[in-house]
MIDREN-402316 format. One record per residue (C-alpha): residue number from 1; x negated, y, z. Coordinates in nm, 4 decimals. Layout:
BEGIN
ATOM  drenza         X         Y         Z
ATOM     NUM         X         Y         Z
...
This chain:
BEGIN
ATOM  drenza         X         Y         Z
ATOM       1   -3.3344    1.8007   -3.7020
ATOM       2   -2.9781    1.6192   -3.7290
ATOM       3   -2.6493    1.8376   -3.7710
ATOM       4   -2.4310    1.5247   -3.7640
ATOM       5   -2.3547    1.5458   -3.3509
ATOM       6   -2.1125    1.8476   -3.3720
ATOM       7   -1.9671    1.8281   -3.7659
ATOM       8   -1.5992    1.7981   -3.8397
ATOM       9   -1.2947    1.9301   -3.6760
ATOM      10   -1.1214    1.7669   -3.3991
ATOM      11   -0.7378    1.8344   -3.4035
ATOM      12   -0.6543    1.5152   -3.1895
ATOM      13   -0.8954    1.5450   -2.9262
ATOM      14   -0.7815    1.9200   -2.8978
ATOM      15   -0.4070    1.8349   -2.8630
ATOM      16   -0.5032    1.5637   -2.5881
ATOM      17   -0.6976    1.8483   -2.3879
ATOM      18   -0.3874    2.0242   -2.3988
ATOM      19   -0.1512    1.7535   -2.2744
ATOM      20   -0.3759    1.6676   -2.0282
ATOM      21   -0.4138    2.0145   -1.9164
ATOM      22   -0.0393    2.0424   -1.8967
ATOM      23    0.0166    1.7014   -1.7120
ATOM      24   -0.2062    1.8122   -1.4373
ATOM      25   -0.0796    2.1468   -1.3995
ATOM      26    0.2180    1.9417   -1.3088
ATOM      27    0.1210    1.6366   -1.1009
ATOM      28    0.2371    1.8332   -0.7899
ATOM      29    0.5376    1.9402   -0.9272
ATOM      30    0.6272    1.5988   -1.0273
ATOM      31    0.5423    1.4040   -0.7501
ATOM      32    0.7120    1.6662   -0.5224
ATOM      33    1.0154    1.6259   -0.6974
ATOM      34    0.9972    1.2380   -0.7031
ATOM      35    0.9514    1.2384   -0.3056
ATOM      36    1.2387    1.3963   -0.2899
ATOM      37    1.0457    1.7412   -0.1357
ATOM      38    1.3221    1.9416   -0.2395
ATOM      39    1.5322    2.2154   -0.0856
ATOM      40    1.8615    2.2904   -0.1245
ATOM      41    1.8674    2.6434   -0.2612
ATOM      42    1.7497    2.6765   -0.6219
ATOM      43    1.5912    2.9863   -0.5716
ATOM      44    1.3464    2.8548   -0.2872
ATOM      45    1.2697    2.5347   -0.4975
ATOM      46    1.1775    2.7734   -0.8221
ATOM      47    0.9808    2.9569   -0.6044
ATOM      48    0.8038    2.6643   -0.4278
ATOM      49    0.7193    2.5219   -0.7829
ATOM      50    0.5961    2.7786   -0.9591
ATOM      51    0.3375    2.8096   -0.5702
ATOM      52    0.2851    2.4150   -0.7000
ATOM      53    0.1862    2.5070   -1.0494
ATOM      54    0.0253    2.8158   -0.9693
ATOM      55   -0.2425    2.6625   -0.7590
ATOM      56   -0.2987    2.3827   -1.0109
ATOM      57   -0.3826    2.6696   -1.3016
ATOM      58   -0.6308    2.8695   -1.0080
ATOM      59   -0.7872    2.5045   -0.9837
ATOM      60   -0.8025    2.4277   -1.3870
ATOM      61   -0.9684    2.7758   -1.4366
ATOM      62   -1.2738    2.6100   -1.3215
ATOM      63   -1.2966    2.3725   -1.6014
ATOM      64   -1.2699    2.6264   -1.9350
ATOM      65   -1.5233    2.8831   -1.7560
ATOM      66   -1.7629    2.6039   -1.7229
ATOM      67   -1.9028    2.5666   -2.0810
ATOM      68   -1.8336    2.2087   -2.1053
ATOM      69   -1.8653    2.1200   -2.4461
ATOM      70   -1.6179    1.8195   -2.4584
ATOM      71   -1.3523    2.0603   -2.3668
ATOM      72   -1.5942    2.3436   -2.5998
ATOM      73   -1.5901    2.1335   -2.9110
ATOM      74   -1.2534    2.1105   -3.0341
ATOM      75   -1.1403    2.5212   -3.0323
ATOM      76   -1.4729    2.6881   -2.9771
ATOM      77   -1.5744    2.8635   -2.6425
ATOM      78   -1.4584    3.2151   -2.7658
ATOM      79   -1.0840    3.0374   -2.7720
ATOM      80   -1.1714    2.8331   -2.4646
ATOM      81   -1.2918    3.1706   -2.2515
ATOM      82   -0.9817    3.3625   -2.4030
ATOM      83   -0.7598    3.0689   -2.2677
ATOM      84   -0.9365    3.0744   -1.9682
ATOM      85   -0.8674    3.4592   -1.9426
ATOM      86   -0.4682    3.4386   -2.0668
ATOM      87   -0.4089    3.1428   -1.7927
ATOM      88   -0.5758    3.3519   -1.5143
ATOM      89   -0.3046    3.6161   -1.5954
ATOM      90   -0.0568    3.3083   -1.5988
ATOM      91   -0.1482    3.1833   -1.2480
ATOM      92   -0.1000    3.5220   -1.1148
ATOM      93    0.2520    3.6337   -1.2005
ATOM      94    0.3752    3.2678   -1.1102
ATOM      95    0.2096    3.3036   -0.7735
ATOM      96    0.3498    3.6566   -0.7599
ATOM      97    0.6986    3.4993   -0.8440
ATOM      98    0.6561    3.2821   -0.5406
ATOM      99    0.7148    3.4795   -0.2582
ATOM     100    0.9856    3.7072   -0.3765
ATOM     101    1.1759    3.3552   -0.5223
ATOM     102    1.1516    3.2419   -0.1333
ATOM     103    1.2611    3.5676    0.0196
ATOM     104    1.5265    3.5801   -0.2230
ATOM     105    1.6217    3.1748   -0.1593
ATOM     106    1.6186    3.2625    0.2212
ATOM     107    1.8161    3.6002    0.1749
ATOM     108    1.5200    3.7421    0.4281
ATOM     109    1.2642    4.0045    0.3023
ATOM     110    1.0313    3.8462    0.6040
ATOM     111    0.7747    3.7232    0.3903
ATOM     112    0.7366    3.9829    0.1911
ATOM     113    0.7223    4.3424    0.4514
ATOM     114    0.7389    4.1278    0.7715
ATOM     115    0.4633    4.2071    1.0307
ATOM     116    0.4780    3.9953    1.2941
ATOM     117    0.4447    3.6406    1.0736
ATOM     118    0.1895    3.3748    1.1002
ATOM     119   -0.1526    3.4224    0.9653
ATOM     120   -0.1165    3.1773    0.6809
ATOM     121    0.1376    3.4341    0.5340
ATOM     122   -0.0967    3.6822    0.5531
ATOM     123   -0.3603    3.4871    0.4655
ATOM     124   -0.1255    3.4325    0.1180
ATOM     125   -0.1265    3.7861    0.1356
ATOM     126   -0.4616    3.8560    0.1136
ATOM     127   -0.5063    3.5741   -0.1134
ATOM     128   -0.2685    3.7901   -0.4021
ATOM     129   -0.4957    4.0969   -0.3356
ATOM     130   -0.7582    3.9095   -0.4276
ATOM     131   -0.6154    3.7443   -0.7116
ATOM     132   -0.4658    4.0777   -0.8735
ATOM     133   -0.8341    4.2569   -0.7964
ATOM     134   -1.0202    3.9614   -1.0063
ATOM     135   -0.7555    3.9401   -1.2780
ATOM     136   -0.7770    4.3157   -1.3343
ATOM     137   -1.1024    4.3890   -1.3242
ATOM     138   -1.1719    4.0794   -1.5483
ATOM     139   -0.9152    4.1978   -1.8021
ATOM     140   -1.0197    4.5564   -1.7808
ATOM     141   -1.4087    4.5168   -1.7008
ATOM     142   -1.5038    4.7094   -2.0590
ATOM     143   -1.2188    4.9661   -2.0230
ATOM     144   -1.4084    5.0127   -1.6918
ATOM     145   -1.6881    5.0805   -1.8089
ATOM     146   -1.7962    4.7806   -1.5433
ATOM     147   -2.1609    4.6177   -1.6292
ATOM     148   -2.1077    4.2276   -1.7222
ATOM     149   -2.3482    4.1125   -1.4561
ATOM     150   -2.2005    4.3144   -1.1956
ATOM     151   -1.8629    4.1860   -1.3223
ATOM     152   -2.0023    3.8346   -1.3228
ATOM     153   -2.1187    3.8617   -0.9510
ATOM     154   -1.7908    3.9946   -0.8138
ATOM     155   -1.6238    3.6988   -1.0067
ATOM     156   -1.8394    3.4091   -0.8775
ATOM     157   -1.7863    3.5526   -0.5254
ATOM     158   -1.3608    3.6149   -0.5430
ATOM     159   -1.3063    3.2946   -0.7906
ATOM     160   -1.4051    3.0433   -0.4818
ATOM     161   -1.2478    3.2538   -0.2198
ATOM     162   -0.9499    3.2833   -0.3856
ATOM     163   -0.9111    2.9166   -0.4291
ATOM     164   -0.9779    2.8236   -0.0800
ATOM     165   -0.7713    3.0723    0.0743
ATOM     166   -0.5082    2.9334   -0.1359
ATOM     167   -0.5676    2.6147   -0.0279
ATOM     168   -0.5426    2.6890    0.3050
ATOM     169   -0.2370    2.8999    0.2982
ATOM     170   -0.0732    2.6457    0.0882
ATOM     171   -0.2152    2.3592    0.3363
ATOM     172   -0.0747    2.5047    0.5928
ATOM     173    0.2612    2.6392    0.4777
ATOM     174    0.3634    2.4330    0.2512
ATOM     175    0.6252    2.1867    0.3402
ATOM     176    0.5409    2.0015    0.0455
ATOM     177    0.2067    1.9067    0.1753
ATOM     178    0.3594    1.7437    0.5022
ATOM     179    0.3402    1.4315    0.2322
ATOM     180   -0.0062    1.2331    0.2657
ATOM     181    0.0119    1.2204   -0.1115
ATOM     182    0.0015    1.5280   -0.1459
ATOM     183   -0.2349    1.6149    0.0765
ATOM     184   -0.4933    1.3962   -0.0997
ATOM     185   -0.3926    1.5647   -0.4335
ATOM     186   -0.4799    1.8923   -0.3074
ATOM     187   -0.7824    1.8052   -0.0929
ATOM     188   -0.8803    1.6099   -0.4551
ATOM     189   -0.8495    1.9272   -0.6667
ATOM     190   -1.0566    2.1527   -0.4611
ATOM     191   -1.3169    1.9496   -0.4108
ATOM     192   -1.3524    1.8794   -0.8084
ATOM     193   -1.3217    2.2699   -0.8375
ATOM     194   -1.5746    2.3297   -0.6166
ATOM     195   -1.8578    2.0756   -0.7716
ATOM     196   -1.7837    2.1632   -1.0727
ATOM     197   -1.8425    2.5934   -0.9568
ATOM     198   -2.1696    2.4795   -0.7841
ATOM     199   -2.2889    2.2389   -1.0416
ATOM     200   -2.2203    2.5239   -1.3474
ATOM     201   -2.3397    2.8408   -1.1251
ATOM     202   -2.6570    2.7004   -0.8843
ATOM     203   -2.7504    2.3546   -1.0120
ATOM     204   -2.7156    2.3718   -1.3889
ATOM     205   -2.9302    2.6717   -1.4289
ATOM     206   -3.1805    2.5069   -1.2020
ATOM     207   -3.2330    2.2107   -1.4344
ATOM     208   -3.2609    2.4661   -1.7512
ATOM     209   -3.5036    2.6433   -1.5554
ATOM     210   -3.7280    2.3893   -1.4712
ATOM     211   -3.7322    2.2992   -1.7942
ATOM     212   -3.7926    2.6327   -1.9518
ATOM     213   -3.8211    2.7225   -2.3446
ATOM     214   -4.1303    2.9223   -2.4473
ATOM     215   -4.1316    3.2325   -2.6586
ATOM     216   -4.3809    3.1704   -2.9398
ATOM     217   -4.3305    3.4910   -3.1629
ATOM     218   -4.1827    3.8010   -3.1627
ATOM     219   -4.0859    3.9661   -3.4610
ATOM     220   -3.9608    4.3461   -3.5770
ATOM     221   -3.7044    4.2927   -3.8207
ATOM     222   -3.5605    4.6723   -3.8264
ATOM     223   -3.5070    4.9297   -3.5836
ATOM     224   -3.4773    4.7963   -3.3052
ATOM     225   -3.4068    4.4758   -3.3579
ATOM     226   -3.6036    4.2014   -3.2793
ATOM     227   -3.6718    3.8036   -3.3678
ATOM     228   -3.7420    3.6087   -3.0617
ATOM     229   -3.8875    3.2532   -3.1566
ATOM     230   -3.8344    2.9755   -2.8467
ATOM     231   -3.9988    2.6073   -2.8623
ATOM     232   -3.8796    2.3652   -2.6540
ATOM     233   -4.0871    2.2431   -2.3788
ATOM     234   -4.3171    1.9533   -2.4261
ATOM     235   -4.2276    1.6467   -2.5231
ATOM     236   -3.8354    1.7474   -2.5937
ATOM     237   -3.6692    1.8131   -2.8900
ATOM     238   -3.4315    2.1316   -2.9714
ATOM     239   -3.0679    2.0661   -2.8677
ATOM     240   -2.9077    1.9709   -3.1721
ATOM     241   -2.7045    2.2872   -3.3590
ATOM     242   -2.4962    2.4051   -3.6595
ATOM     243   -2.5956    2.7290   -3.8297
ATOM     244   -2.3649    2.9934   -3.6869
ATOM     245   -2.3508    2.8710   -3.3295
ATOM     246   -2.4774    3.0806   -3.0462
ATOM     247   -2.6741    2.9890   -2.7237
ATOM     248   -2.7016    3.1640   -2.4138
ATOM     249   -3.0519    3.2517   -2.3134
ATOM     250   -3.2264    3.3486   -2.0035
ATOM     251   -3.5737    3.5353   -2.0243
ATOM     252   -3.7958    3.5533   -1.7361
ATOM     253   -4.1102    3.7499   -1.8282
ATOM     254   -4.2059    3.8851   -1.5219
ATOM     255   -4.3531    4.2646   -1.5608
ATOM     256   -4.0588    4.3753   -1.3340
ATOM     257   -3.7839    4.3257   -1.6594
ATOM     258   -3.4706    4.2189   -1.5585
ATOM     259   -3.3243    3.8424   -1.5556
ATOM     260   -3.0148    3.8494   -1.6921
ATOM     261   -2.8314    3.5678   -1.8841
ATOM     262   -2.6609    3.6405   -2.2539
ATOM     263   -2.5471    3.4468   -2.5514
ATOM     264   -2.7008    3.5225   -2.8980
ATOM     265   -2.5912    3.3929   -3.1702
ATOM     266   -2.8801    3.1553   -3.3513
ATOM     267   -3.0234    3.2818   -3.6748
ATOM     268   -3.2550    2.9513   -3.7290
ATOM     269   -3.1510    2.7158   -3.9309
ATOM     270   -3.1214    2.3546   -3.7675
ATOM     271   -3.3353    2.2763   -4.0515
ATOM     272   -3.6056    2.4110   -3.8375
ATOM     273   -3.6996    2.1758   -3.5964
ATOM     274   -4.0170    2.3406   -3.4229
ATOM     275   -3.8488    2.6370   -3.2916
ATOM     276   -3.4521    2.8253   -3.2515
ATOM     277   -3.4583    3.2173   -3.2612
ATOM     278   -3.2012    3.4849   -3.2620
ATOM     279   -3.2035    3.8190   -3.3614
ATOM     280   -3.1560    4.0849   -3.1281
ATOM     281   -3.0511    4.4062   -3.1943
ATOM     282   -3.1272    4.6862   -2.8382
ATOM     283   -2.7525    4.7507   -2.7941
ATOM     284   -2.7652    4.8507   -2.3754
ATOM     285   -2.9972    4.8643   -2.1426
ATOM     286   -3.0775    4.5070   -2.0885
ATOM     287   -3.1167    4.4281   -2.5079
ATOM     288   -3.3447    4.7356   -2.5404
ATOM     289   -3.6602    4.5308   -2.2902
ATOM     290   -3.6588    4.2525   -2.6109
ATOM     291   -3.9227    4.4236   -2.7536
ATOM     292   -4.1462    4.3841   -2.4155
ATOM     293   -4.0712    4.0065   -2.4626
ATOM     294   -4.4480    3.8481   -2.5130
ATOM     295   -4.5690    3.5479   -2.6534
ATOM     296   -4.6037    3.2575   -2.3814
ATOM     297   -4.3013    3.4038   -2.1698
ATOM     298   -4.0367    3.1063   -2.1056
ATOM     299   -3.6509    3.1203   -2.1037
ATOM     300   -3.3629    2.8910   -2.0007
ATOM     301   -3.1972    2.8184   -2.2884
ATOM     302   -2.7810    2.6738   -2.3078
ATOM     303   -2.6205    2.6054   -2.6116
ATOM     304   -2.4994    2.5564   -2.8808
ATOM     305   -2.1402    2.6641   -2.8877
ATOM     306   -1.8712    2.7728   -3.1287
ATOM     307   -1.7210    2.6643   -3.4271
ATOM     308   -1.8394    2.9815   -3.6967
ATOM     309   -1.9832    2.7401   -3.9096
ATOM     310   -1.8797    2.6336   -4.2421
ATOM     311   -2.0297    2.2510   -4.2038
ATOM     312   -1.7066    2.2292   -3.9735
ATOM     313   -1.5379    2.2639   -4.3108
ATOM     314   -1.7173    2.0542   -4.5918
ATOM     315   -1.4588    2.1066   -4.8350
ATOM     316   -1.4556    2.4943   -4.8557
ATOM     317   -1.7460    2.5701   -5.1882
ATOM     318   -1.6331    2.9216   -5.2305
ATOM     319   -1.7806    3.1221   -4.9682
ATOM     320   -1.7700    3.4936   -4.8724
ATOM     321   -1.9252    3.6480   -4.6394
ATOM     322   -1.8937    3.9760   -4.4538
ATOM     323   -2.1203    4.1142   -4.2055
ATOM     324   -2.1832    4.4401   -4.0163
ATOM     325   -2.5270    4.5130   -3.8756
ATOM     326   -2.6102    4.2778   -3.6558
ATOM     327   -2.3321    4.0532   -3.7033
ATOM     328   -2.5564    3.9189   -4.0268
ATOM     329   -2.7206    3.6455   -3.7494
ATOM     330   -2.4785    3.3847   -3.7799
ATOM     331   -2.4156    3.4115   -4.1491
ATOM     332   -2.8390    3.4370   -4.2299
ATOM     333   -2.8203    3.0885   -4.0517
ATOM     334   -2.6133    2.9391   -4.2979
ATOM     335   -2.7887    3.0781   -4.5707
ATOM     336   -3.1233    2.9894   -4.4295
ATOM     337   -3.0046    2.6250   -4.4004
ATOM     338   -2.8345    2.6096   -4.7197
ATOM     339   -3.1206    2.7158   -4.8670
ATOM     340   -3.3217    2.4520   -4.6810
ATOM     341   -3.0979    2.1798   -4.8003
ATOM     342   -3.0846    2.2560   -5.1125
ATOM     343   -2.6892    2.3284   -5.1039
ATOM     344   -2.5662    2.5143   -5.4283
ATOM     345   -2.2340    2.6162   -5.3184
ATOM     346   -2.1153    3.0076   -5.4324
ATOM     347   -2.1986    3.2655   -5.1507
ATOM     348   -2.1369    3.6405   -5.1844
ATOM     349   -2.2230    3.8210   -4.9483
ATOM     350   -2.1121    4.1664   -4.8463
ATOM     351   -2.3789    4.3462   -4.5818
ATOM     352   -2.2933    4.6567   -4.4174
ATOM     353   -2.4757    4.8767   -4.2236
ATOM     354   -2.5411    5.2748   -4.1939
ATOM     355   -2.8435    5.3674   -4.3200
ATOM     356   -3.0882    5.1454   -4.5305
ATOM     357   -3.3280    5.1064   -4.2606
ATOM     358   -3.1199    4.9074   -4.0548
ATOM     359   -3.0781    4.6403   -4.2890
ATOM     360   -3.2144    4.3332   -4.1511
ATOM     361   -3.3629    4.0431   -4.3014
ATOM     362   -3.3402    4.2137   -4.6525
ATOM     363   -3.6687    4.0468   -4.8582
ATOM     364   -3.5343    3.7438   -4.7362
ATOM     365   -3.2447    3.7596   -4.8429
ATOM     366   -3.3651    3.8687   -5.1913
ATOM     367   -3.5892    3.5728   -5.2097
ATOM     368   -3.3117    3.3257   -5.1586
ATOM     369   -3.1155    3.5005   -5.3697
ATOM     370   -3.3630    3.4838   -5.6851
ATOM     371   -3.4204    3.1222   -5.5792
ATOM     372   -3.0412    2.9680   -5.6333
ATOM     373   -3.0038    2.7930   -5.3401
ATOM     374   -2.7418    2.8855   -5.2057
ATOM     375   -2.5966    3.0111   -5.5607
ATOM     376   -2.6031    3.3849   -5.3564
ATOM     377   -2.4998    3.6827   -5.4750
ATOM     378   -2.6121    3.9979   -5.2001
ATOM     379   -2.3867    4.2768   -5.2407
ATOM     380   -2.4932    4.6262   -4.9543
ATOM     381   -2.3176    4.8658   -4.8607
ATOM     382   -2.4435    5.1803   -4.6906
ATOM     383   -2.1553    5.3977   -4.5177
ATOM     384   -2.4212    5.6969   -4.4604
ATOM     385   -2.6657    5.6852   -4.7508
ATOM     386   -3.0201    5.8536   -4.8325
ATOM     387   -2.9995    6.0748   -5.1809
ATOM     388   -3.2208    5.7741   -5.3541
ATOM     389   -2.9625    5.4444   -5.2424
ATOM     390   -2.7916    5.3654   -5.5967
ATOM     391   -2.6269    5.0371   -5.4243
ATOM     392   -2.2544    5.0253   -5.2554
ATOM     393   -2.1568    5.3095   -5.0620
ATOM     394   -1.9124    5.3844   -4.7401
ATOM     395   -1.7504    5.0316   -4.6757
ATOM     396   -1.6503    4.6679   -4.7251
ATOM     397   -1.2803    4.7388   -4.8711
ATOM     398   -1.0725    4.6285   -5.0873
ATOM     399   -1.1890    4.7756   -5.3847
ATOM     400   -1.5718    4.6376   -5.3396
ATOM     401   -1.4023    4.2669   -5.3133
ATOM     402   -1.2020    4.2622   -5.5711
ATOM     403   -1.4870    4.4177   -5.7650
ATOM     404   -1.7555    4.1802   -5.6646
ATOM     405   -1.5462    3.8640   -5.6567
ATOM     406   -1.2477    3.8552   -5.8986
ATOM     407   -0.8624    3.9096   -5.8397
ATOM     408   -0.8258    3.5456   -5.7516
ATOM     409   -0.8672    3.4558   -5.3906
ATOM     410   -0.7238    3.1552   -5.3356
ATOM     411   -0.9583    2.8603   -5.3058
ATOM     412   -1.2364    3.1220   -5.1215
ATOM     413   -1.3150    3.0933   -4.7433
ATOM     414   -1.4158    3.4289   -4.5988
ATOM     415   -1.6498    3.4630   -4.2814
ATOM     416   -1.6687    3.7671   -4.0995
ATOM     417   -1.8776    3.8760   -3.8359
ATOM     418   -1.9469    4.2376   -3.7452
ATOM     419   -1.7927    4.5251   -3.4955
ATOM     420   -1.4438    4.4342   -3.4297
ATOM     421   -1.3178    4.7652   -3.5935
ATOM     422   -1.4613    4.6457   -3.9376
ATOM     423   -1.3704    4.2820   -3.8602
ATOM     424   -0.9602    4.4525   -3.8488
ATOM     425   -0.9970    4.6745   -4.2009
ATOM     426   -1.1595    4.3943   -4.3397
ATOM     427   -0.8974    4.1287   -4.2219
ATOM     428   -0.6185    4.3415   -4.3184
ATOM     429   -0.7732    4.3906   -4.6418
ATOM     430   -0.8177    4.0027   -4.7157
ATOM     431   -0.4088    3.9356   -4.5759
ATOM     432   -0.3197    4.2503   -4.8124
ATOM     433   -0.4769    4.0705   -5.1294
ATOM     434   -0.2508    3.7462   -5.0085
ATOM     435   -0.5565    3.5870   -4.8696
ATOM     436   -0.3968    3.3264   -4.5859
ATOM     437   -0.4983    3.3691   -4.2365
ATOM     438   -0.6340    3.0176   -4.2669
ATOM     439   -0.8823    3.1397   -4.5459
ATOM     440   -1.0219    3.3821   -4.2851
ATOM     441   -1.2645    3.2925   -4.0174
ATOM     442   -1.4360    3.5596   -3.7777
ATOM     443   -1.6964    3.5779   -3.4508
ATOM     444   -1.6326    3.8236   -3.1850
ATOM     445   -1.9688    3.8718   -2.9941
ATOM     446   -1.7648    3.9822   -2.6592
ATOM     447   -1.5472    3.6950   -2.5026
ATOM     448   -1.3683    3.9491   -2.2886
ATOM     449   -1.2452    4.1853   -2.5445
């Protein structure tokens, strides 16, 4: 299976995303200003174009929350649903801006406390409520203790709603939108927002469906953690990969287990054409049913995303890798594919975990290790050892680097991948021996922390 699809970085297209991204955020702005839609307080005509840009960034939220991977590729979904996240945020304090800038351009506080005014102002109303509840939860939904999927539901029903009713309190109250212009622009954007919600939500997950993956093994690896094997349906080939890049999955087994979608990341190498698999370790209540997964049960399968990979950067030959329980998944996929390939660049890696049980893939890694390819050195640590462990004890520091791979740092690329507590000591470790923050890639499994 070919790797060639997804390699290499892509700093141009990137930047073009981003002017592009910017120039339509202001076509309305623009095109107001050039019809000469203006008013003659500069307080009202802030506060009208930041209502201008504001819907424009509710409209463009569609687009980076839709797993596109032409807009994916260049930064990596994790950045993309981040962005996605930040702008949300964005959208809302403009559109908060907006009605206090008019009040204060009209020197009335009407708009703001008024009761008796027109239903599209309180339709803009309700439209902020809404907009403040999805931002909020969305930002807070682990503080909150809030499940994903019921997040996810709540989000896929206020995301549209909040965009039409903005449409139609804009429609309707703007004086911008007397233009016919105008009118098409905004009619335009909702209807692209709109196919592109229905066509990511309903109809992609159709066509994935109908075209369903099959589980041909599961595998204990350690406690509680499980290797699902998938082959693709007849007649197709696996979407094409790079080792470290995650997929989001769908299982439907029947048996009364739940149907929920996640990403994992993929711990196949692309190497391995027959089948993909990831590694799952029973971290909640959905993750725990993996084990009840059976042979011949099918899942929609998405992917692959992300850019934790180091074919993304040929050059680097010095590798170092950090991982923390299950975070090994991405990394193993390297080294299985390095292995496969026959690449003898330097990897050490440093494996942490609590107890020696949980140590996943471990003969494996031993294997490769006594075979050369990758030139790998395996370095464990245990934070809560048995009396017998004689390996590396309590955690990835500075001390166990510097011990297992020199004083001199410059020239190494370090990947880390792990609970985001260890990814921060270990980080500010690495920046503390004057490793550069370019030298140091990570993968958060959450895109909403």
């Amino acid at each position: 299976m070919g790797v060639s699809a997804h390699t290499g970085t892509s700093p141009m297209g990137g930047a073009v995303l981003i002017l592009l991204y910017i120039l339509i955020a202001a076509v309305p702005m623009i095109v107001a200003s050039f019809l000469a839609v203006t008013h003659e307080n500069a307080v009202y005509e802030l506060g009208r174009n930041f209502a201008l840009i504001g819907f424009m960034v509710l409209i463009l939220q569609v687009f980076p929350a839709s797993r596109l991977k032409w807009i994916e590729r260049p930064f990596g979904l994790d950045i993309v649903l981040r962005f996605h996240r930040n702008m949300g945020i964005f959208a809302l304090l403009l559109l908060l801006a907006h009605p206090l800038l008019l009040s204060a351009g009209l020197g009335s506080a009407g708009l703001l406390i008024g009761i008796k005014v027109p239903w599209y102002i309180w339709l803009g109303r309700l439209t902020l409520v809404l907009l403040l509840a999805n931002v909020l939860l969305s930002t807070y939904q682990t503080s909150l203790k809030f499940r994903f999927e019921k997040w996810r539901a709540v989000h896929d029903i206020l995301s549209p709603l909040i965009l039409v009713f903005a449409f139609v309190h804009s429609f309707t109250a703007g004086q911008d939108l007397r233009n016919p212009f105008l009118q098409g622009v905004w009619a335009a954007a909702l209807l692209a927002a709109v196919v592109l919600f229905v066509y990511h939500r309903i109809v992609r997950p159709m066509i994935l469906k109908s075209h369903p993956y099959r589980v041909i093994e599961v595998r204990p690896e350690a406690s509680d953690v499980w290797t699902i094997k998938l082959a693709p349906p007849e007649g197709r080939k696996i979407e094409e990969y790079l080792p470290g890049q995650f997929h989001f999955i769908t299982f439907y087994r029947d048996r009364s287990l739940p149907v929920e979608e996640h990403h994992w990341t993929i711990s196949s190498p692309p190497s391995q054409g027959e089948y993909v698999s990831s590694t799952i370790k029973a971290l909640g209540d959905f993750t725990s049913t993996m084990g009840e997964t059976k042979t011949g049960d099918v899942a929609a399968v998405h992917g692959a995303f992300g850019r934790f990979s180091y074919l993304f950067h040929p050059e680097e030959r010095d590798l170092v890798f950090v991982a923390g329980g299950i975070g090994i998944t991405p990394l193993m996929s390297m080294i299985r594919y390095m292995h496969d390939v026959r690449d003898a660049r330097n990897v050490v890696l440093f494996y942490g975990n609590q107890k020696e049980d949980q140590i996943v893939f471990r003969d494996e890694l031993s294997n490769i290790e006594s075979e050369g390819y990758p030139s790998l050195k395996v370095v464990h640590v245990i934070s809560s050892p048995e009396k017998e462990w004689t390996g590396e004890t309590g955690y990835v520091d500075r001390e166990k680097i510097r011990k297992h791979c020199g004083d001199n740092l410059q020239g190494k690329a370090f990947y880390l991948c792990g609970p985001a507590g260890m990814l921060e000591a270990v980080a500010s470790a690495l920046k503390g021996m004057g490793v550069a923050d370019r030298q140091i890639r990570t993968e958060i499994f959450s895109f909403l922390d």
